[in-house]
N, C-alpha and C positions, 0 to 999 in steps of 0.2 A: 498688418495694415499697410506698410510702408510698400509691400510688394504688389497689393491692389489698388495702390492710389493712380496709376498711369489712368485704367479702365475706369473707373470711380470720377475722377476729373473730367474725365471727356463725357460721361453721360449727365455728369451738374452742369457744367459749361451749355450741353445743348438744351437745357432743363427736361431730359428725360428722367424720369423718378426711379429711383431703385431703393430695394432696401436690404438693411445693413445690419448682421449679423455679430457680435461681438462678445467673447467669453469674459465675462464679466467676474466671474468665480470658478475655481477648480479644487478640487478637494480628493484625497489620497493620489491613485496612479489615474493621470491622464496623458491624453496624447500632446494636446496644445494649452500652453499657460496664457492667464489673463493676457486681454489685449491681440488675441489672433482673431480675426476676421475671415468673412465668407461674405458675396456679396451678389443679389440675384437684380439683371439688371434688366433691358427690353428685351425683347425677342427673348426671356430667358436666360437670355446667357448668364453664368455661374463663373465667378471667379473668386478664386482663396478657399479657403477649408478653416474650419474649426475643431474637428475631432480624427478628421485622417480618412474621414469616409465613413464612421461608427455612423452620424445620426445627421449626414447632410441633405438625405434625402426630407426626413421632415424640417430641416432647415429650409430647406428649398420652399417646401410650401408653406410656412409661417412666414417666408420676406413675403410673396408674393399677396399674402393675406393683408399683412400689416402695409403694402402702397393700396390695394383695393381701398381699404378701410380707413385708412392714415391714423392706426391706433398703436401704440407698439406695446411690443409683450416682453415679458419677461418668465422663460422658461428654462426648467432644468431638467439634465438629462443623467441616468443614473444607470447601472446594469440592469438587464431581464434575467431576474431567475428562470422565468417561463423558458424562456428561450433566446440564447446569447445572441439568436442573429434578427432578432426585432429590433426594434427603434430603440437602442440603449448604448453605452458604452462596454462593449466586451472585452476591456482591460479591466474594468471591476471598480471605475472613477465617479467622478460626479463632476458634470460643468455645469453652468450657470451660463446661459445669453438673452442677453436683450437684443433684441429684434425691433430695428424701429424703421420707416419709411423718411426716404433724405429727397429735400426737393431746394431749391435756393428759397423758398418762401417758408420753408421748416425751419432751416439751418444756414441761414445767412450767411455766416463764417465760414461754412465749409471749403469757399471756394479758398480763403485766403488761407487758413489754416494748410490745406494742399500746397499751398505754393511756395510755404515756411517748412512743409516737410522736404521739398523738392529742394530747394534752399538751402537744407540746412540750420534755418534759422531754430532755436530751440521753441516751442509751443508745447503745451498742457491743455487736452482736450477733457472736461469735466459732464459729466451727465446724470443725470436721473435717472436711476432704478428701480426702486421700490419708494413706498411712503405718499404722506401729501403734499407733494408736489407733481408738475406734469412731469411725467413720465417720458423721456427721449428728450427734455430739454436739455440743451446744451450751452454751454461756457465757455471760449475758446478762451487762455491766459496767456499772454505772452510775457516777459519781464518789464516791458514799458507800456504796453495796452491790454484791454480788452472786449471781446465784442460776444454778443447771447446775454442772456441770462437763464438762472434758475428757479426766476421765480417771484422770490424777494430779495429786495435789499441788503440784508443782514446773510440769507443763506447765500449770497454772491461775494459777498466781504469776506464769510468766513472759509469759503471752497476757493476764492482767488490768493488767501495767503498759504493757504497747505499746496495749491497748485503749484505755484512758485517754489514750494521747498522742494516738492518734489521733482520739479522738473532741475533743479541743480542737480538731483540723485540720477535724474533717468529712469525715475521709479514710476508703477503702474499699480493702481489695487481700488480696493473698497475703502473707501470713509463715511462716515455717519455722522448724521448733524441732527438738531431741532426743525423746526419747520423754519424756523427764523435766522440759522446758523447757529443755535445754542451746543455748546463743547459737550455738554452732558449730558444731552440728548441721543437717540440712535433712531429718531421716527424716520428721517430721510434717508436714501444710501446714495451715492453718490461715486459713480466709478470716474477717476483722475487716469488716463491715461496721457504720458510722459513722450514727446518724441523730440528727444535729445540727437544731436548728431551722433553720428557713430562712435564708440571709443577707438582710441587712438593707442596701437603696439609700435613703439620704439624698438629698430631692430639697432642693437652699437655693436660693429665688425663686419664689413662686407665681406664675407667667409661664403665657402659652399652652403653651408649651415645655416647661411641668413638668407637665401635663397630661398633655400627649402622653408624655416619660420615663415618667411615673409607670406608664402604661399599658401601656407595653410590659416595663417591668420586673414589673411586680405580673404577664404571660405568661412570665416566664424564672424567674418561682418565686422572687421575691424578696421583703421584706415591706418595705412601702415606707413613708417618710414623707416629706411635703411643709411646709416650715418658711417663713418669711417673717414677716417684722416687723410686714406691713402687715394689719392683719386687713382691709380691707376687698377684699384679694385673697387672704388663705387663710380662704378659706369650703369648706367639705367640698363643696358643693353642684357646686363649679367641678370636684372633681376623680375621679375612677373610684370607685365603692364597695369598701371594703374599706380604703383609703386613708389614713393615718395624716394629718392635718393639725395645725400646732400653731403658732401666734403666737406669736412671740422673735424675739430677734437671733441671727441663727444663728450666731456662734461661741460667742453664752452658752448656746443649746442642745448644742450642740457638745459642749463644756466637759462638761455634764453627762451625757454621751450614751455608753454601753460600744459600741467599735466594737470588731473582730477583724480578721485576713486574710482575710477575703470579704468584709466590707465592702466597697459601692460610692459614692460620694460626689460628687455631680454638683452645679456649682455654677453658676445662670444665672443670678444677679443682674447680673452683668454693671456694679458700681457701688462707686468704692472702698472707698468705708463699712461694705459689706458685706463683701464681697469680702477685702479683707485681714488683716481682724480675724480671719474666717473660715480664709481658706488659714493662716495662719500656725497654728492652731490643727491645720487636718486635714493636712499635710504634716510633721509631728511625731508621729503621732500611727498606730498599725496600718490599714492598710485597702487593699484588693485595687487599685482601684480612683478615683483623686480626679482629674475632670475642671474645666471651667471653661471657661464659654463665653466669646465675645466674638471684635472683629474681632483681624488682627494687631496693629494701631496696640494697639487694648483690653489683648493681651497683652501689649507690650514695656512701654507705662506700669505694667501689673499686674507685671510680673517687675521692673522697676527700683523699684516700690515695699515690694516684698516684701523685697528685698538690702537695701535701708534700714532693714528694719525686722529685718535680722538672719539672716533664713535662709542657711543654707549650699547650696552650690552639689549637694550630694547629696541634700539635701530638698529641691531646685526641679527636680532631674531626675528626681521623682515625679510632678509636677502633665501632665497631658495638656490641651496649650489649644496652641491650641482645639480644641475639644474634639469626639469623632468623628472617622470616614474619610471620605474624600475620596468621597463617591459624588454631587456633584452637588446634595446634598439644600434647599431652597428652603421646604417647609409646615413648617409643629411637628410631624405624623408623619412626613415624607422625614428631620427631623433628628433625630427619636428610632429610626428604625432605626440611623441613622448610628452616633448614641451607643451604641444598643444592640450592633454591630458591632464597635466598638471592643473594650467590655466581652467579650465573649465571643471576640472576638481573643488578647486580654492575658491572659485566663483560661484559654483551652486552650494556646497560644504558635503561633496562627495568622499568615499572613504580611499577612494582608486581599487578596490579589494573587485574581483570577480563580481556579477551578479549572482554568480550560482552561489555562491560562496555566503550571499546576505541573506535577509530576513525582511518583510515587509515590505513600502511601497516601492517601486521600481524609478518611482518621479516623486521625491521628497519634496515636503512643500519648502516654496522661493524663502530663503533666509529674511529676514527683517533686514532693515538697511539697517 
């Protein structure tokens, strides 16, 4: 969504109607997880994807049905035994989208919600799927307002306090309610999607090696900063544009620094000075994420100095050191895949093991927060 919002604003803005595609459910191997968008807007134009090209052709013609008609749907798409290359998924998945037409007099909020994505600002966009309520209505929640409803009273109470938890997660999914917001109920669904600012990878060592991380995180959509004592190696100039860089000692940045559970935290100084003032600081501390380079020998003086200086033995079984999967890696990018690997191992709860090597689905479903 966040990559069709440019196109999507400029056609609300002129109140041209388009309608809006969204994977509301996915089930075994799919190509795109909840929250991927496709959007058919004048003249036709298509922007975003929702299954990779499997079933965007009849996406195409259910947005253009659902502005005709201004009804929205809610359709699933599944494999053809008949034949892999009809209208199905030919990984062998199942997605779920609601299809609903977006006009300023639909979705009133839409425009502002856009301008909190563009921003930054965190927002939780809530909708109707299925049940007795209307269908494509939507909820926009922010932490201090909100503007939409879904309906009634009570199911807008009870979708504005799970919006909120959610959106501290960054999380996206299905929830069920009564008609009235009743907990024990599942007659409503209700998709929450979360648009949190990006998470934030902490690079500590202006090293070749932070270079290359920095690089391939600032691709995984992450907002990155690169920290180091020494200015005469954190010069911007060494490191990707876009780039956060900043001169300190990196537990006193640390110290100062709001991390969450997506935080990622990579640390390649590889030098006790650093290094410990540092872990003792980020292994106390929220975040997805906290690596640390260096050889084994590096590690067992880093872990035996760490136990001295206090850590317990369940905050030292968060540190990953050294740091990365085993793939072999030798240059500063072979080891920032590595890193990268890791990272998005522990985040979806991959094995790192070959695909040929596994069994079953190729896209595990998203872990529970």
């Amino acid at each position: 969504m966040r990559d069709i919002l440019p196109a999507l604003t400029g056609w609300y803005a002129a109140g041209r109607p388009f309608g809006l595609a969204t994977v509301v459910g996915a089930s075994r191997s799919t190509p795109r997880d909840p929250g991927a968008a496709m959007a058919v807007g004048p003249d036709d134009e298509v922007v975003g994807s929702v299954s990779g090209g499997c079933v965007e052709g009849a996406v195409f013609e259910l947005a253009r049905e659902v502005v005709g008609d201004g009804e929205a749907r809610l359709e699933t798409f599944g494999y053809s035994d008949d034949d892999a290359f009809a209208v199905g998924l030919t990984c062998g998945g199942e997605i779920t989208l609601l299809v609903r037409p977006v006009t300023p007099e639909r979705d009133p909020a839409f425009g502002a919600v856009a301008e909190s994505v563009a921003a930054g600002e965190p927002v939780t966009v809530a909708t109707v799927t299925d049940g007795p309520a209307p269908r494509g209505a939507t909820l926009a929640v922010w932490r201090g307002r909100l503007a939409g409803t879904l309906g009634t009273t009570g199911l807008d109470a009870a979708v504005t306090a799970d919006a909120r938890g959610e959106l501290a997660l960054g999380a996206t999914g299905l929830r069920h309610y009564g008609p009235r917001g009743q907990r024990r109920e599942d007659a409503v669904s209700v998709f929450l999607q979360s648009f949190a600012p990006p998470p934030r990878m902490l690079v500590f060592g202006a090293i070749d090696y932070a270079a290359a991380v920095a690089r391939i995180g600032a691709f995984l959509g992450y907002r990155v900063t690169v920290c180091d004592a020494r200015p005469v190696f954190a010069t911007p100039r060494r490191f990707p544009e876009g780039v956060e860089v900043v001169v300190d000692w990196p537990h006193r940045y640390l110290q100062g620094t709001e991390t969450d559970e997506r935080t990622v935290i990579c640390v390649l100084t590889h030098d006790p000075k650093f290094d410990v003032p540092l872990l003792l600081e980020a292994l106390r501390r929220p975040a997805a994420y906290i690596g640390a380079m260096g050889s084994r020998r590096t590690h067992t003086d880093r872990r035996d100095r760490l136990v001295e200086a206090g850590l317990t033995g369940d905050e030292l079984s968060r540190l990953r050191s050294p740091v990365g999967l085993d793939l072999g890696a030798r240059t500063p990018e072979e080891v920032a895949v590595s890193v990268a690997a890791e990272i998005v191992a522990l985040r979806w709860g991959g094995t790192g093991a070959p695909l040929s090597a596994t069994e079953g689905a190729v896209h595990p479903p998203v872990p529970t927060p």
